[in-house]
LUMNU-74361 format. One record per residue (C-alpha): residue number from 1; residue in one letter; x, y, z. Coordinates in Angstrom, 2 decimals, always signed. Layout:
+------+------+---------+---------+---------+
| resi | resn |       u |       v |       w |
+------+------+---------+---------+---------+
|  NUM |    a |       X |       Y |       Z |
...
+------+------+---------+---------+---------+
// end
This chain:
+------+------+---------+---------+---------+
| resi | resn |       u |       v |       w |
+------+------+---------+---------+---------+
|    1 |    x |   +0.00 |   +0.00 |   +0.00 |
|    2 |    x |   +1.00 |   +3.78 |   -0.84 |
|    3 |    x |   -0.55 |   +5.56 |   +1.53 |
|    4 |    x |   -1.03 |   +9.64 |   +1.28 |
|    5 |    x |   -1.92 |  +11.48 |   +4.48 |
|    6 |    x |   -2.48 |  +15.21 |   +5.72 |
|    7 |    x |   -3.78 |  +15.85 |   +8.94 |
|    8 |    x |   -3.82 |  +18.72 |  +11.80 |
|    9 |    x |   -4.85 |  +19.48 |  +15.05 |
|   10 |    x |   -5.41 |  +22.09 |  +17.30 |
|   11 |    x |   -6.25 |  +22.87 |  +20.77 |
|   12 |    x |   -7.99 |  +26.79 |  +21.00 |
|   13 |    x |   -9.95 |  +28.64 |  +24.02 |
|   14 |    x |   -7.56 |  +27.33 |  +26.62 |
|   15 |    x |   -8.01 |  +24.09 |  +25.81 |
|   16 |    x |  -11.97 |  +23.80 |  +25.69 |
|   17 |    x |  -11.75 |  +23.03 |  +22.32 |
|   18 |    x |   -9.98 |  +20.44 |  +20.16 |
|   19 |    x |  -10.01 |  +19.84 |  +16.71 |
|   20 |    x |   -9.01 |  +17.02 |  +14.37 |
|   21 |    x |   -8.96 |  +17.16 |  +10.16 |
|   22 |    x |   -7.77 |  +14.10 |   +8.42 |
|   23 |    x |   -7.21 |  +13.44 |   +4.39 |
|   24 |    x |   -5.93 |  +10.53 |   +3.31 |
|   25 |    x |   -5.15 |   +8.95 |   -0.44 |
|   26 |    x |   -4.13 |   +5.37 |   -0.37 |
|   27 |    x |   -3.37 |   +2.95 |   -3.32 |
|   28 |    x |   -3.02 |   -1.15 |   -2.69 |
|   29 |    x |   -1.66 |   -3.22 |   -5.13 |
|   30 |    x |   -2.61 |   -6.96 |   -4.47 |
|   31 |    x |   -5.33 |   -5.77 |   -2.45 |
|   32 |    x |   -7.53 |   -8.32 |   -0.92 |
|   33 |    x |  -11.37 |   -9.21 |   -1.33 |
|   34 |    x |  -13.37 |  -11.92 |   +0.53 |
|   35 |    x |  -16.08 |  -13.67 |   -1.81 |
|   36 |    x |  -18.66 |  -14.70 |   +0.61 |
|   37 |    x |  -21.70 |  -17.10 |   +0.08 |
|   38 |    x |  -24.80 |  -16.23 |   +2.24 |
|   39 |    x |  -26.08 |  -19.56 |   +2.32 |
|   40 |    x |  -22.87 |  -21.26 |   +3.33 |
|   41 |    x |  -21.21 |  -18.24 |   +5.54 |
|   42 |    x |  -18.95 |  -20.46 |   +6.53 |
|   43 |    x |  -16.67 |  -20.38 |   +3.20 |
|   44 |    x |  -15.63 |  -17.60 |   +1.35 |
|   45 |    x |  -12.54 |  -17.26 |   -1.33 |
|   46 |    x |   -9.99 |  -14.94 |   -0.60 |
|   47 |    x |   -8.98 |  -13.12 |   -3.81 |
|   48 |    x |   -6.43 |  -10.02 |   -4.88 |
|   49 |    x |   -7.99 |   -7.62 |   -7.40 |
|   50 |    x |   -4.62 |   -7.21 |   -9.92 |
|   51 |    x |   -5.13 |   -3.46 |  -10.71 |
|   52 |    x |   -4.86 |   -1.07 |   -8.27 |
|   53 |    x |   -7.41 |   -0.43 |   -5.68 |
|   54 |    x |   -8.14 |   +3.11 |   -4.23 |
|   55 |    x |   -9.19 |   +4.17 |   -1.05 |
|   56 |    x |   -9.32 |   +8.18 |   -0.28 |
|   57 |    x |  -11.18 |  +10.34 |   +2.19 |
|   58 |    x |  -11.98 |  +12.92 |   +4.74 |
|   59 |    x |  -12.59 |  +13.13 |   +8.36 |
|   60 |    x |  -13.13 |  +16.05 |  +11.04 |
|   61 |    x |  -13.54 |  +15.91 |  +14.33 |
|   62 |    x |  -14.19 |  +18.61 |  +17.32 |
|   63 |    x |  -14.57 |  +18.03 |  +21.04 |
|   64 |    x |  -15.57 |  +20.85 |  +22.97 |
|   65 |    x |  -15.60 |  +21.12 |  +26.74 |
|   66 |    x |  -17.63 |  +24.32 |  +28.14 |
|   67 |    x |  -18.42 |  +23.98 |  +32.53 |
|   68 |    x |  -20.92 |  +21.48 |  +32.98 |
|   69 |    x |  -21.42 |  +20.97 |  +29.12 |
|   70 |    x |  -19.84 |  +18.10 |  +26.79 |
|   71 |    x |  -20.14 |  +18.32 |  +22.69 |
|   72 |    x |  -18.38 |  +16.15 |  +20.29 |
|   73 |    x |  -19.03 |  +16.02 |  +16.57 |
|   74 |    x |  -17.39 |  +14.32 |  +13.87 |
|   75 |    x |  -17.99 |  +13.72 |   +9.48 |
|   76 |    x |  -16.20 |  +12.24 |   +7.47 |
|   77 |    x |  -16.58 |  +11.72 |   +3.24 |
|   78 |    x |  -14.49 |   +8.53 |   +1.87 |
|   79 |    x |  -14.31 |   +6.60 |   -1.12 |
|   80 |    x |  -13.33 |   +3.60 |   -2.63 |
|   81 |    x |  -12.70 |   +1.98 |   -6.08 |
|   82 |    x |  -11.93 |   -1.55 |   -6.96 |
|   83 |    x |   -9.34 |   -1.85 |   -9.68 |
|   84 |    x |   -9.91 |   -3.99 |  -12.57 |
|   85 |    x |  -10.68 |   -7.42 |  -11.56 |
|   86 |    x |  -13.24 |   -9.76 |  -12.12 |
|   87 |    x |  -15.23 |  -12.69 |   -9.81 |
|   88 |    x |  -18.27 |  -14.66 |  -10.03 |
|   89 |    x |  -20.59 |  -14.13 |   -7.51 |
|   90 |    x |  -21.56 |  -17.38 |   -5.80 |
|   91 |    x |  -25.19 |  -16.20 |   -5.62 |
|   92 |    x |  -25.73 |  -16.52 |   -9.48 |
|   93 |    x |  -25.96 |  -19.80 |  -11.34 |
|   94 |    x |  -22.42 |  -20.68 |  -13.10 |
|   95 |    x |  -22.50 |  -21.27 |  -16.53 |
|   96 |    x |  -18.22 |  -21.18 |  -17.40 |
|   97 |    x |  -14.78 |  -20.60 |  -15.91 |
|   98 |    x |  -13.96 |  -16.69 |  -14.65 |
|   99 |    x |  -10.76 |  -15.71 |  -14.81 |
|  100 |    x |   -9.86 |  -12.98 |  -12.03 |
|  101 |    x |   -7.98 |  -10.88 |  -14.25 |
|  102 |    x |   -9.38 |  -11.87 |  -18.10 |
|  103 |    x |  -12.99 |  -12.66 |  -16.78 |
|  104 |    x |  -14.22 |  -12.82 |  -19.78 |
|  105 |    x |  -17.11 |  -10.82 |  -18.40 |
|  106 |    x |  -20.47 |  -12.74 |  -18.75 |
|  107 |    x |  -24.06 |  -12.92 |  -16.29 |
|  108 |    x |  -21.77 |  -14.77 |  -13.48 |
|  109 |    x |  -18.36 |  -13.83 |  -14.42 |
|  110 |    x |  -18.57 |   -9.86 |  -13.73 |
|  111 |    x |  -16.15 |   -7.11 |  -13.83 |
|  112 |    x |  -15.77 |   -4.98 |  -10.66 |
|  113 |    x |  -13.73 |   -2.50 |  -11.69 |
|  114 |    x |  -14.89 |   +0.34 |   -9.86 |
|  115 |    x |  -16.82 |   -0.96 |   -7.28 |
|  116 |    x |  -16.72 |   +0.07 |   -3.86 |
|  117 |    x |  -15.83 |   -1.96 |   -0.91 |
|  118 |    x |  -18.22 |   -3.47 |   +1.29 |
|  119 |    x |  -19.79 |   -1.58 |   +4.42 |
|  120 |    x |  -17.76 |   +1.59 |   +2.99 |
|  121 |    x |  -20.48 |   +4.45 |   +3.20 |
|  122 |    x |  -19.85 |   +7.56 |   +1.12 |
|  123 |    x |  -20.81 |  +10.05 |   +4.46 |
|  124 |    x |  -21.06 |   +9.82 |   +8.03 |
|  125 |    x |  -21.80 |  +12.22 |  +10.80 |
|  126 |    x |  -21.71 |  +12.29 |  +14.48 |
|  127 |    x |  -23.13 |  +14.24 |  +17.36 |
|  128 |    x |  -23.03 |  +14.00 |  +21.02 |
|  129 |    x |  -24.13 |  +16.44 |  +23.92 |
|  130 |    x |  -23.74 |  +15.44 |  +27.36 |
|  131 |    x |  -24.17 |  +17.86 |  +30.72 |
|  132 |    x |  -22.83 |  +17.29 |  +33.92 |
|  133 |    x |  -25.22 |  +18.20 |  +37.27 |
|  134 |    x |  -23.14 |  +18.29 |  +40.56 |
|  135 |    x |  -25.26 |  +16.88 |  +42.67 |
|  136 |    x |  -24.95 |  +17.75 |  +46.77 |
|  137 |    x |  -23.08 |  +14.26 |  +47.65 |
|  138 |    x |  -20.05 |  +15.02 |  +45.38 |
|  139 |    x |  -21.58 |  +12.63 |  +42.68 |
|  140 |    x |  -22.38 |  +13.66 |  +39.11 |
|  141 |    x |  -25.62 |  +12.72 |  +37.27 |
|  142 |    x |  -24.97 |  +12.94 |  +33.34 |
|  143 |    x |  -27.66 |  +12.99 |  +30.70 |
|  144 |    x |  -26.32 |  +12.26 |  +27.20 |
|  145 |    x |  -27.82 |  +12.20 |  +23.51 |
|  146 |    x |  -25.72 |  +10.87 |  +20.52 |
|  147 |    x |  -26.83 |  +11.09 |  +17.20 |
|  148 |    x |  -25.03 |   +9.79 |  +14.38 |
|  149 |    x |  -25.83 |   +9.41 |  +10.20 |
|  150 |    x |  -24.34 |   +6.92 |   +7.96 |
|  151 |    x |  -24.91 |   +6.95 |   +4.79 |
|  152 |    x |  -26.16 |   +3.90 |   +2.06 |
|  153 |    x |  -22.98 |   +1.17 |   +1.86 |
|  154 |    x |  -23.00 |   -2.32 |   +0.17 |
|  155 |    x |  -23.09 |   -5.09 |   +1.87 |
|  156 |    x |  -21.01 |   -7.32 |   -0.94 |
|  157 |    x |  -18.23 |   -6.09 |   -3.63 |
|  158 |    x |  -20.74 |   -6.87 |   -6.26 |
|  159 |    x |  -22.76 |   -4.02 |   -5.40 |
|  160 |    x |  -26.23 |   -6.05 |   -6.98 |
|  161 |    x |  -29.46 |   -3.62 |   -5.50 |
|  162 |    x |  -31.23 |   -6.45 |   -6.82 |
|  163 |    x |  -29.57 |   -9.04 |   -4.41 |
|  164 |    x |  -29.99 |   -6.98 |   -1.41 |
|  165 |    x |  -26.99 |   -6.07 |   -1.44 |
|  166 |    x |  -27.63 |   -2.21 |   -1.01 |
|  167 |    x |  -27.34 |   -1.31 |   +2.86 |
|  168 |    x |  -29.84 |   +1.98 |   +3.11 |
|  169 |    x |  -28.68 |   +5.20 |   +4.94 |
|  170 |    x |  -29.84 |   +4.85 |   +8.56 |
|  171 |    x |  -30.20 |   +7.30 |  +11.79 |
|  172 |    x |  -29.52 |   +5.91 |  +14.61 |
|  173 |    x |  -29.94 |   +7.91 |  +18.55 |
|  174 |    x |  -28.63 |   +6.46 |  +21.80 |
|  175 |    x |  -29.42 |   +8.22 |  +24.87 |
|  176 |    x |  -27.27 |   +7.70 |  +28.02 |
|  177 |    x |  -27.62 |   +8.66 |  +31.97 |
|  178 |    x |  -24.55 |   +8.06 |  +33.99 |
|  179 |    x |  -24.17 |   +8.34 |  +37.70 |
|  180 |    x |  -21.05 |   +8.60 |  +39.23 |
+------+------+---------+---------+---------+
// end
């Protein structure tokens, strides 16, 4: 793997605030892909996609500490691209060899070229609030909220909405209360 990164970091208002940026760039070369089955999850071929295989993104990140109060967000954009490489997904009747790096492309011998990886969503987004009430016996009673987005991801390298394999963008909330 090459592997291209930027980042920086700060701390500002006396250290209430910290802040995190992240871009990275990285190229694999032999990169590897598991071909699973769902109805025997128990085997799955390990392959390496010949062509290169890109993986590049952003992330952000800020934690900010204010009295009693607690916030913490973070985002981050990403993206990824099989290189050229071809497999036959186990899900779809066989009907002839498929050569990982020839195919010849046909119904069950497919090229992926371009495809993303699996469970790689596009966006996600984070937010968390939390306060802190001092309570009389020198304990602390802490209500929390996190929210967080991801966005739609496949669930398989073959990337087939009519499989299922399209993982819809989904919300999800957690709420916390901590005594200490």
């Amino acid at each position: 793997v090459t592997d291209y990164e930027l980042g920086w970091k700060s701390t500002l208002l006396g250290g209430r605030v910290r802040t995190q940026l992240g871009a990275y760039y990285m190229v694999y070369e032999g990169f590897q892909v598991a071909i699973g089955d769902p109805q025997f999850p128990q085997f799955s071929s390990i392959m390496n996609v010949q062509d290169e295989t890109v993986l590049m993104g952003i992330e952000a990140s800020a934690q900010i500490r204010h009295d009693a109060w607690t916030v913490d967000v973070g985002a981050s954009v990403s993206n990824s691209e099989l290189g050229e490489f071809y497999a036959a997904d186990p899900r779809v009747a066989r009907s002839g060899a498929c050569n990982a790096v020839s195919g010849p492309a046909s119904a069950n011998c497919l090229n992926l070229t371009g495809h993303s990886q699996s469970y790689a969503p596009e966006l996600t987004f984070n937010i968390g609030v939390q306060y802190d009430f001092a309570l009389g016996n020198g304990a602390t009673l802490s209500p929390r909220v996190d929210f967080a987005h991801i966005g739609e991801s496949w669930t398989s390298i073959f990337n087939n909405k009519a499989l299922g394999d399209q993982l819809e963008a989904r919300n999800l909330v957690n709420l916390l209360l901590s005594y200490k």
